[in-house]
Structure formats: structure tokens, C-alpha cells
Biopython code that builds the backbone (N, CA, C, O; Angstrom):
import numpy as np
from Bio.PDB.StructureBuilder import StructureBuilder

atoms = [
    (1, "UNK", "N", (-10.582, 14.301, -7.427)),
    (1, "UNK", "CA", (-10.064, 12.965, -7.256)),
    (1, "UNK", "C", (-8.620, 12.926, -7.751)),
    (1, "UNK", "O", (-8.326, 13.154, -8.924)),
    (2, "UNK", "N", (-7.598, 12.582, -6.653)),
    (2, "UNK", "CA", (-6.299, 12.059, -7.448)),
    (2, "UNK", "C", (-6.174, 11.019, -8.473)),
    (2, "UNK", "O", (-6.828, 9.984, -8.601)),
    (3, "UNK", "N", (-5.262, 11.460, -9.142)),
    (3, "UNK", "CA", (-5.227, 10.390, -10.263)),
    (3, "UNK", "C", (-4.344, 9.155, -9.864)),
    (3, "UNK", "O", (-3.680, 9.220, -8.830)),
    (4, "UNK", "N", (-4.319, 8.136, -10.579)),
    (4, "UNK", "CA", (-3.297, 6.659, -10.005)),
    (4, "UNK", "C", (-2.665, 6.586, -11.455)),
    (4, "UNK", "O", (-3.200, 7.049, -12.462)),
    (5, "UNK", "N", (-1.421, 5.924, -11.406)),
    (5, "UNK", "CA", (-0.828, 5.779, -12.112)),
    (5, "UNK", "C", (-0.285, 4.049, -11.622)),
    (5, "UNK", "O", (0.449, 3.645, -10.720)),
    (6, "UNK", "N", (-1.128, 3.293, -12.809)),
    (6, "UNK", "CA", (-0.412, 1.604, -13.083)),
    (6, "UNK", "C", (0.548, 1.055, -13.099)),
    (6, "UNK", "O", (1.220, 1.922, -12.540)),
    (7, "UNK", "N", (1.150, 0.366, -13.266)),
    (7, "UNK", "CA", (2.236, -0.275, -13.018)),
    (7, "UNK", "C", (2.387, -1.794, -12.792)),
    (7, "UNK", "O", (1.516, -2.384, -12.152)),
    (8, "UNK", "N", (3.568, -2.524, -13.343)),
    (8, "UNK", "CA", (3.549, -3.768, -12.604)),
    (8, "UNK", "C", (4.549, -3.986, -11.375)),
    (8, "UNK", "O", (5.538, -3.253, -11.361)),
    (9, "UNK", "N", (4.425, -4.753, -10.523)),
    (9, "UNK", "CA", (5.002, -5.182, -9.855)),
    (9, "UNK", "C", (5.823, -5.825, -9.304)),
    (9, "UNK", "O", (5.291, -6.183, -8.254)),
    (10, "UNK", "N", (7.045, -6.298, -9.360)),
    (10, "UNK", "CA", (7.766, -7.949, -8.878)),
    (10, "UNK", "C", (7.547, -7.948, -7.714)),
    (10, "UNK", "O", (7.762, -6.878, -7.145)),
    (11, "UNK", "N", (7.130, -8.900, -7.027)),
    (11, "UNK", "CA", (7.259, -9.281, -5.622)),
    (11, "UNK", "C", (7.900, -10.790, -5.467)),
    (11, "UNK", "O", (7.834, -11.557, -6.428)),
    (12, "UNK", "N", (8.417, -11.130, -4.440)),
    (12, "UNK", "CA", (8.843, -12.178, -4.083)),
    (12, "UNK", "C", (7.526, -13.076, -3.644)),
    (12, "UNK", "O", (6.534, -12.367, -3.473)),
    (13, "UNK", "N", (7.409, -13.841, -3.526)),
    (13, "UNK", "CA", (6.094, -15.026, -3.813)),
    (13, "UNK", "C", (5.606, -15.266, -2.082)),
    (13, "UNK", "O", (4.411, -15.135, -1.814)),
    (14, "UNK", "N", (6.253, -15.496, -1.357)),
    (14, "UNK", "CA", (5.847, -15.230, 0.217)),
    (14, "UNK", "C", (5.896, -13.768, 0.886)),
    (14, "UNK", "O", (5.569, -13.623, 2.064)),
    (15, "UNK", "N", (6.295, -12.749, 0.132)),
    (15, "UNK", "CA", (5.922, -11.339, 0.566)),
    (15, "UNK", "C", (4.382, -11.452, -0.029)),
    (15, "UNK", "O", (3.294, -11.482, 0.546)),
    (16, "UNK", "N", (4.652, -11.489, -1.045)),
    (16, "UNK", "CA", (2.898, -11.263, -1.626)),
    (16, "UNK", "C", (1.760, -12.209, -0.546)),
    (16, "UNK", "O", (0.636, -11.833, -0.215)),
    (17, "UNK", "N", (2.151, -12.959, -0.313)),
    (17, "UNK", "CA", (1.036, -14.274, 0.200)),
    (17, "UNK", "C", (0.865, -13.127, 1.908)),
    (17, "UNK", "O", (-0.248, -12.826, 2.341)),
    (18, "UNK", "N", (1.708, -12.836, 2.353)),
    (18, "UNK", "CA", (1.805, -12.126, 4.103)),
    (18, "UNK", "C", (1.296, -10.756, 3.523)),
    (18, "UNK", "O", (1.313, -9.921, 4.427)),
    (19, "UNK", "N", (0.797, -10.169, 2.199)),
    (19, "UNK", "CA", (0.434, -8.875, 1.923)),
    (19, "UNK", "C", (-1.114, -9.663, 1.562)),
    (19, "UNK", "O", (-2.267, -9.414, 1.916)),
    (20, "UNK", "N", (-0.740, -10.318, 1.020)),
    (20, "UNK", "CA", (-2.610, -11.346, 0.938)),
    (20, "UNK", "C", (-3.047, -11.262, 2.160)),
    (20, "UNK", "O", (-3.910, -10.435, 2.456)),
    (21, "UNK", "N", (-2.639, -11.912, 2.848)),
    (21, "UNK", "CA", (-3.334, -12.151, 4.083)),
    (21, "UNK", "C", (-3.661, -10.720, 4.949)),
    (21, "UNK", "O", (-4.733, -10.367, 5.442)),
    (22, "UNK", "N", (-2.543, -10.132, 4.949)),
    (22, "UNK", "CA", (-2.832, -8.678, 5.481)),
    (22, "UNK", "C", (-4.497, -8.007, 5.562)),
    (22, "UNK", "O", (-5.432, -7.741, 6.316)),
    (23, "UNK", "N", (-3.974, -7.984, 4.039)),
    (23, "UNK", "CA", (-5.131, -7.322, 3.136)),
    (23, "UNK", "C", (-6.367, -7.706, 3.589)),
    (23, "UNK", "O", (-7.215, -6.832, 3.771)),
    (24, "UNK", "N", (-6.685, -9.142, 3.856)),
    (24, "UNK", "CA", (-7.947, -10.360, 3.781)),
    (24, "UNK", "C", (-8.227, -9.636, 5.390)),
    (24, "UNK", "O", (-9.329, -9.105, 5.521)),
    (25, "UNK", "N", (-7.383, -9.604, 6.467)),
    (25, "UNK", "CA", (-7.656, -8.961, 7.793)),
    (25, "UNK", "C", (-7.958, -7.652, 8.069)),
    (25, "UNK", "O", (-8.439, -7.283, 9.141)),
    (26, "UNK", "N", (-7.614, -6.716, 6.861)),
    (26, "UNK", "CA", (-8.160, -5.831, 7.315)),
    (26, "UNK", "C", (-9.319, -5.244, 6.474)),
    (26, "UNK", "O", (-9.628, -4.053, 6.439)),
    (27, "UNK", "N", (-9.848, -6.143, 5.877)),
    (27, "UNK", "CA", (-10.716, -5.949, 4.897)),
    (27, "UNK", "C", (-10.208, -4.977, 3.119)),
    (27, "UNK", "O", (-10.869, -4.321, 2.314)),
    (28, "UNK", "N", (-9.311, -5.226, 3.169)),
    (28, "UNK", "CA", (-8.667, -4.520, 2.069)),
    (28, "UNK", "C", (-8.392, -5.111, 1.017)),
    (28, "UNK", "O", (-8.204, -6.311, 1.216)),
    (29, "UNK", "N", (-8.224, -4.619, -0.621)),
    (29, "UNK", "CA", (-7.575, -5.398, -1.493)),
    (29, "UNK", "C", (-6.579, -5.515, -1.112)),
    (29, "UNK", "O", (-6.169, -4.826, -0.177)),
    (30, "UNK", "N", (-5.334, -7.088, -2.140)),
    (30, "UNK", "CA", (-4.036, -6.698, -1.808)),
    (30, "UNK", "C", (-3.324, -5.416, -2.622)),
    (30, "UNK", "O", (-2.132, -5.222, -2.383)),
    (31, "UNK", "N", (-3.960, -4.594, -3.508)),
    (31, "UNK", "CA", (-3.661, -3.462, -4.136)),
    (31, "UNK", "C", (-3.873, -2.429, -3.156)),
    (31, "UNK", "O", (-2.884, -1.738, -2.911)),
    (32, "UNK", "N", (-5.086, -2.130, -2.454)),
    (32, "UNK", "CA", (-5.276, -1.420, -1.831)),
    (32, "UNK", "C", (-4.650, -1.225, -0.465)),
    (32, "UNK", "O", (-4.526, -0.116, 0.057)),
    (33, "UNK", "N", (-4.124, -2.781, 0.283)),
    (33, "UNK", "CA", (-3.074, -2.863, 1.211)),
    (33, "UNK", "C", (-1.759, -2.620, 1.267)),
    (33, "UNK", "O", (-1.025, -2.397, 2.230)),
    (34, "UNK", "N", (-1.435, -2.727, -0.514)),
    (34, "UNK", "CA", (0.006, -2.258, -0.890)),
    (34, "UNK", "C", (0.079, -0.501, -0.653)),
    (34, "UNK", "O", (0.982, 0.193, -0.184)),
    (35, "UNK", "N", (-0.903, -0.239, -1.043)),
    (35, "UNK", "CA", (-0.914, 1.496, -1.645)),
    (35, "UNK", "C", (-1.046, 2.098, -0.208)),
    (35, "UNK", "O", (-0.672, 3.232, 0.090)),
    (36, "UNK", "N", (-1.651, 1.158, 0.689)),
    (36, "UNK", "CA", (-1.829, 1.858, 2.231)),
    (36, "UNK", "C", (-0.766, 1.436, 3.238)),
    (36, "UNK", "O", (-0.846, 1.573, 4.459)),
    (37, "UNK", "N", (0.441, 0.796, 2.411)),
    (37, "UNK", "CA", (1.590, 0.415, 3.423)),
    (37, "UNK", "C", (2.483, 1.890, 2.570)),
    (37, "UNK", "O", (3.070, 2.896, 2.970)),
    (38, "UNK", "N", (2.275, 1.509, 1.727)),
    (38, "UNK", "CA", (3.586, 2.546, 0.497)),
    (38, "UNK", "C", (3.053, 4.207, 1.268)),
    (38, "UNK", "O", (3.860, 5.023, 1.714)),
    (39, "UNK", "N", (1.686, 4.374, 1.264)),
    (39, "UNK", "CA", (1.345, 5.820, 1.963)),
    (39, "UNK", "C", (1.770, 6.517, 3.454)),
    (39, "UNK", "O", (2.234, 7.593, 3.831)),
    (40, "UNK", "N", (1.318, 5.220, 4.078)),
    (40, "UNK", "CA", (2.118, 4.777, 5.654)),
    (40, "UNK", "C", (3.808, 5.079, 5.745)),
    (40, "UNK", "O", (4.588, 5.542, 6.576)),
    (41, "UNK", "N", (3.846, 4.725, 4.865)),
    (41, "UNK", "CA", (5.607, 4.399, 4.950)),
    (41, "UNK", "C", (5.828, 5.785, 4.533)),
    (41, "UNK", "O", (6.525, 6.374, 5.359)),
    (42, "UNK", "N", (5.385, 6.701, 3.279)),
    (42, "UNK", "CA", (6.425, 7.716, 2.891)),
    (42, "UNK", "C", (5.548, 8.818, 4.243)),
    (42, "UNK", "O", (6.302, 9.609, 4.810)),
    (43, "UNK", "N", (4.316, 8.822, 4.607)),
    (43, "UNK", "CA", (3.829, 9.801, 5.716)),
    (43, "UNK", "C", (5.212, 9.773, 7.126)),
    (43, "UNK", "O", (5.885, 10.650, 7.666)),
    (44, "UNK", "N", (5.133, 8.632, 7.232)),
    (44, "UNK", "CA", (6.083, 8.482, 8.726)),
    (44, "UNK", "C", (7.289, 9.150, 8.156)),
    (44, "UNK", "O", (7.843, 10.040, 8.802)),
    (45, "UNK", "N", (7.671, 8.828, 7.146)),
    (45, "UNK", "CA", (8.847, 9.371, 6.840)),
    (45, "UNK", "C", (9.491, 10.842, 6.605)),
    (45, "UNK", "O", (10.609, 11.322, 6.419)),
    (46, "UNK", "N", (8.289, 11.235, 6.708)),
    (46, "UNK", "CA", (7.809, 12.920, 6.212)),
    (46, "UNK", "C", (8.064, 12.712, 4.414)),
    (46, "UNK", "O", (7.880, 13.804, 3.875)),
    (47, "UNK", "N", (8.234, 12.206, 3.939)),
    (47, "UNK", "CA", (8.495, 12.501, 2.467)),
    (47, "UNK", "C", (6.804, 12.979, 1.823)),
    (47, "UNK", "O", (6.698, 13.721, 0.846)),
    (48, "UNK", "N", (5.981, 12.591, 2.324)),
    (48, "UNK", "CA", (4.455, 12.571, 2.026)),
    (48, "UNK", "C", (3.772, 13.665, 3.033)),
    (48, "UNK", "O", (4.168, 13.483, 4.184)),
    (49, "UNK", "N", (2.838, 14.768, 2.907)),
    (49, "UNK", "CA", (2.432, 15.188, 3.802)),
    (49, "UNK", "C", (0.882, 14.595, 4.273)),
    (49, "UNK", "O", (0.336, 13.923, 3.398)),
    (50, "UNK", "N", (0.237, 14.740, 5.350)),
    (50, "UNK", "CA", (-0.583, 14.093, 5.789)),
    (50, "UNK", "C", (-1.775, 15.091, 5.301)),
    (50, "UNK", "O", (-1.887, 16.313, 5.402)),
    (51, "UNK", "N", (-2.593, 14.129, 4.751)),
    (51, "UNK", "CA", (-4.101, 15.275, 4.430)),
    (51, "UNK", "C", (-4.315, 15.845, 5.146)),
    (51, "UNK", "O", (-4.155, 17.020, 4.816)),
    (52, "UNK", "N", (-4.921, 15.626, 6.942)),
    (52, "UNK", "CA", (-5.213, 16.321, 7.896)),
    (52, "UNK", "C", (-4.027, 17.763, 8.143)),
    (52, "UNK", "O", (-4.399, 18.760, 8.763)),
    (53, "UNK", "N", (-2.729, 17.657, 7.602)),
    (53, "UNK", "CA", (-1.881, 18.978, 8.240)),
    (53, "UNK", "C", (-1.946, 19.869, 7.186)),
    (53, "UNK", "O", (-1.422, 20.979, 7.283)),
]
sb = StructureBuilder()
sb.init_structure("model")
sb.init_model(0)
sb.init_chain("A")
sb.init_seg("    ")
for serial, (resi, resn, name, xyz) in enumerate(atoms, 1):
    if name == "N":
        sb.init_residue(resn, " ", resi, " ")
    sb.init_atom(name, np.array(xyz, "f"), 0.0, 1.0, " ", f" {name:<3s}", serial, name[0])
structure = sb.get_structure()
């Protein structure tokens, strides 16, 4: 199991609410919707490699 490392957050107050809602649609926490945009984002980017390669 990877480990996680905590942290707080600032967000702007209507980013968070459109990451709420996100989250609520795809059945996700909004922690867990954050961590799966932040994964998304560095994969596309190549900075992250993809489990499957």
C-alpha cells in the first residue's frame, strides 16, 4: 500500500463547492476527487507514470 501524506489546503470557496459537487456525481469523496484530479493532471502530463505502463 502507498503511503499518503496530509496536509491542509486553501481553496477558494466556489472552487471547493464545483469540486463538491464533482465528487457527489461521481460517487467520490471531495478528498478523493481532489487526489483523482491532482493524479489525472500530473499522468497527462507525463510527470506521473501510469500503473498500467
Amino acid at each position: 500500500m502507498k503511503s499518503k501524506k496530509a496536509f491542509a489546503l486553501r481553496i477558494e470557496a466556489d472552487i471547493f463547492r464545483e469540486v463538491e459537487k464533482l465528487a457527489k456525481e461521481e460517487f467520490r469523496s471531495t478528498n478523493g476527487q481532489i487526489e483523482w484530479m491532482l493524479n489525472k493532471q500530473l499522468k497527462d502530463s507525463g510527470r506521473l507514470k501510469d500503473d498500467a505502463e
